[in-house]
N, C-alpha and C positions, 0 to 999 in steps of 0.2 A: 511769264516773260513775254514781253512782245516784242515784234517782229523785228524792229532794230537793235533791241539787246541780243535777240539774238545770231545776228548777222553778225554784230558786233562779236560778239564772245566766240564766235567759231573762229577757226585756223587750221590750215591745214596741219594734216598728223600724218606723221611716213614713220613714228616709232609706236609700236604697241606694246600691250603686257602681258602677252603671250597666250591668253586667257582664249577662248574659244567663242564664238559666240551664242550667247542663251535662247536655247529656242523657240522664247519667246519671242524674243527681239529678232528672229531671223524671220519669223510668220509676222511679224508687224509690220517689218523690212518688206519682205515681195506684197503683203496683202495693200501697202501705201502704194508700191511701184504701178501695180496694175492696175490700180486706180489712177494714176495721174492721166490728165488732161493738157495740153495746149493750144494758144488760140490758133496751134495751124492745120487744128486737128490730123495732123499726121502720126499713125501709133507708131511708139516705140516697145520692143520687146526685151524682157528683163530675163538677166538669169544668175543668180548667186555661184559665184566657182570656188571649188577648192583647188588650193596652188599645188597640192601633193597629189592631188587625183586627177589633175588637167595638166603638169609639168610648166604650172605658171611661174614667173620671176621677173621680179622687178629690184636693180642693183639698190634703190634709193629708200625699200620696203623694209621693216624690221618688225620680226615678230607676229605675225597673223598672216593665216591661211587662207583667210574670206576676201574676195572682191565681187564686188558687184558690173556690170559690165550690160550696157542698150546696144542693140543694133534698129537700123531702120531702114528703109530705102531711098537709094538713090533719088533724088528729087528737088525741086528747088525748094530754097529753105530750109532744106531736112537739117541744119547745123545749127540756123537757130532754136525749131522745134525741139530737135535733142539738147542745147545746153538749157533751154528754159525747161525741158521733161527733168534732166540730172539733176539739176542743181534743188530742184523743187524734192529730188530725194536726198538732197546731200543734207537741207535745213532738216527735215524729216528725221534723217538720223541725227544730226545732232542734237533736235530737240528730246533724243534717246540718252543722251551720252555718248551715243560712236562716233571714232573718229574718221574721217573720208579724208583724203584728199584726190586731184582731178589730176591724171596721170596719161599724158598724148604719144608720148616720145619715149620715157624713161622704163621701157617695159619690154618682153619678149612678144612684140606687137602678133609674129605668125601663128606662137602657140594660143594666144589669148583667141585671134581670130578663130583659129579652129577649133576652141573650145565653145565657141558662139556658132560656131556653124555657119559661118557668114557665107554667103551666095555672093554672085558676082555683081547682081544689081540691091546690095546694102552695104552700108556703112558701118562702122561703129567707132566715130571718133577718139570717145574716152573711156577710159575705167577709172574704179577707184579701190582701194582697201577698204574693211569694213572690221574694226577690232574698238576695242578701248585701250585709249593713250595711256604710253606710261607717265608713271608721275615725273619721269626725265627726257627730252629728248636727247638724240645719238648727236655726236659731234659732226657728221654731216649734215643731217637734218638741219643742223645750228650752223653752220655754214653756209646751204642752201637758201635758206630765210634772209642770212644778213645779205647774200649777194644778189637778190631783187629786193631786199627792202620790201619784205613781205608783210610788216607793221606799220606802214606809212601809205600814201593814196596822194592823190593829185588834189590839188583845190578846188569846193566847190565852183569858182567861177574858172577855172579852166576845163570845166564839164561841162555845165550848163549853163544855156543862155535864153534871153526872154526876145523871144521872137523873131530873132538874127543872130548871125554868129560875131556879131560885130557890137553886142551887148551884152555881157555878162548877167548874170539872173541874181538878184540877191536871194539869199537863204529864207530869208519869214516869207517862203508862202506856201501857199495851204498844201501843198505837195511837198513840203519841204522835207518831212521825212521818208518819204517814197524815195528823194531824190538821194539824201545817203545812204538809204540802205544800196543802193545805184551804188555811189562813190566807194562801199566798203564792198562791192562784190569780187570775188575771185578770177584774175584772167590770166591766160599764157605768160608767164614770168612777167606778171603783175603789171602789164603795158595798159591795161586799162584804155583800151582802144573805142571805149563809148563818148557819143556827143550829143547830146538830151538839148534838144528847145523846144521851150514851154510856149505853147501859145493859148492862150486860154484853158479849154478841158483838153488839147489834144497834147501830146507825150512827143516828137519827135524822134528817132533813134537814126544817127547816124555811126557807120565804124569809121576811126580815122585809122585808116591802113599803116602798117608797117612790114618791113620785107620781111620773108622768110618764113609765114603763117599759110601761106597756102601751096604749099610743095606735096602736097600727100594726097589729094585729089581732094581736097577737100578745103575748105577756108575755116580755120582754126579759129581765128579772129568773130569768124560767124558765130563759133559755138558760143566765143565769150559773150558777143551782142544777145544769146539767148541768155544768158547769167544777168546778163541786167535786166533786161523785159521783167524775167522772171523775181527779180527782188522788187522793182516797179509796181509789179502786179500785186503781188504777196502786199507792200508798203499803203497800195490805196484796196487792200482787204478784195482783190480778183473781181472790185467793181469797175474795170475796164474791159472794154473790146478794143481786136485787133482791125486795122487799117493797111493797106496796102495802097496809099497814094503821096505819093512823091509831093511835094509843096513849093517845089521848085525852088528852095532860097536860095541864096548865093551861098555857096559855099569853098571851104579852106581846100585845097589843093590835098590830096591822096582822101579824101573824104567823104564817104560814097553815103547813100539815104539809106535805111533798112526796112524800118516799119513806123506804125504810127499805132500807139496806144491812147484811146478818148479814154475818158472818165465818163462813168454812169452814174 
């Protein structure tokens, strides 16, 4: 399977089949975690929790005990570094069979932190569950999907554009699939806050802001800018390096620069 099938095939899963997880897949699990890499080179630290031995809970969760769960420290970027480190374990499990989803809000945020141990100067944006889907999901589950329209995505040309934001980018080019595994990545009730232009080899990433993402000390919206990088990266096979210079173009109003990914 490759990389776009399977971006494509995953979905988030909140119902599992109660099954525990095999201990094979949980040594595969931290032995990928501790290996990942970002280009901001800032570590993040892993730690597998049970929800019965930590008093974890999450209302939207069904049936599995395992979450997986990064912290990192306080610092600039650390939001995109963590969702480009997560998400690079959320493919990871899926290409296991387990189901993840990326969980900000919907969670007993204190007791999780304390099971992380979290210090005053780290973070730890997200977690996730870590089980095998049931072959049904819960009627909320099915609920919460239809009510972001969690099967659906914005248009390539309202994503990305070829040199300006005032040119839409057509589909046939040689990044072309980089660019939806982009369009098919996972973000805070699916706002999809990334803005990609192509300039030759360089990647631009900008977030287009939306209210209400950065209330928690931290910019949520950032983490999802790391969910793209990191599908980007993965789509042209991690032969890109990171850039940190702004290009100056004009840009859309609540629309800020993030990074810049070349091609090697």
């Amino acid at each position: 399977m490759n990389g776009l099938e399977l971006v494509r095939r995953r979905r988030s899963v909140r119902t599992f089949d109660g099954n525990p997880l095999r201990p094979e897949d949980t040594e595969k699990i931290l032995r990928f975690a501790e290996s990942i890499e970002t280009p901001y080179a800032i570590p993040v630290s892993w730690k597998l929790l049970n929800a019965k031995e930590n008093g974890l809970s999450s209302p939207v969760i069904v049936s599995t005990d395992a979450y997986v769960a990064g912290k990192l420290r306080r610092q600039p970027h650390a939001e995109e570094a963590f969702g480009f480190a997560f998400e690079k374990l959320v493919l990871y499990a899926e290409s296991l069979g387990l189901g993840t989803t990326w969980i900000a809000g919907t969670m007993d945020r204190a007791a999780f932190e304390k099971a992380m141990e979290l210090q005053a100067d780290e973070v730890m944006p997200c977690v996730s569950p870590l089980g095998y889907p049931a072959k049904k999901m819960s009627l909320r589950e099915a609920m919460m999907r239809k009510g972001v329209r969690a099967d659906s995505r914005k248009d390539f040309s309202e994503l990305f554009f070829d040199r300006s934001f005032d040119r839409p980018l057509q589909e046939d080019v040689p990044c072309g699939d980089a660019l939806e595994m982009v369009r098919w990545a996972p973000s805070a009730v699916n706002r999809q806050p990334w803005r990609v232009v192509i300039d030759g080899t360089q990647a631009h990433f900008y977030e287009k802001k939306n209210k209400g993402f950065a209330d928690a000390g931290w910019d949520l919206q950032k983490v999802d800018m790391g969910i793209a990088m990191c599908h980007f990266a993965f789509g042209m096979r991690d032969r890109v390096r990171l850039a940190i210079a702004d290009p100056g173009l004009p840009r859309p109003a609540d629309t800020d620069y993030i990074a810049t990914l070349i091609a090697e």
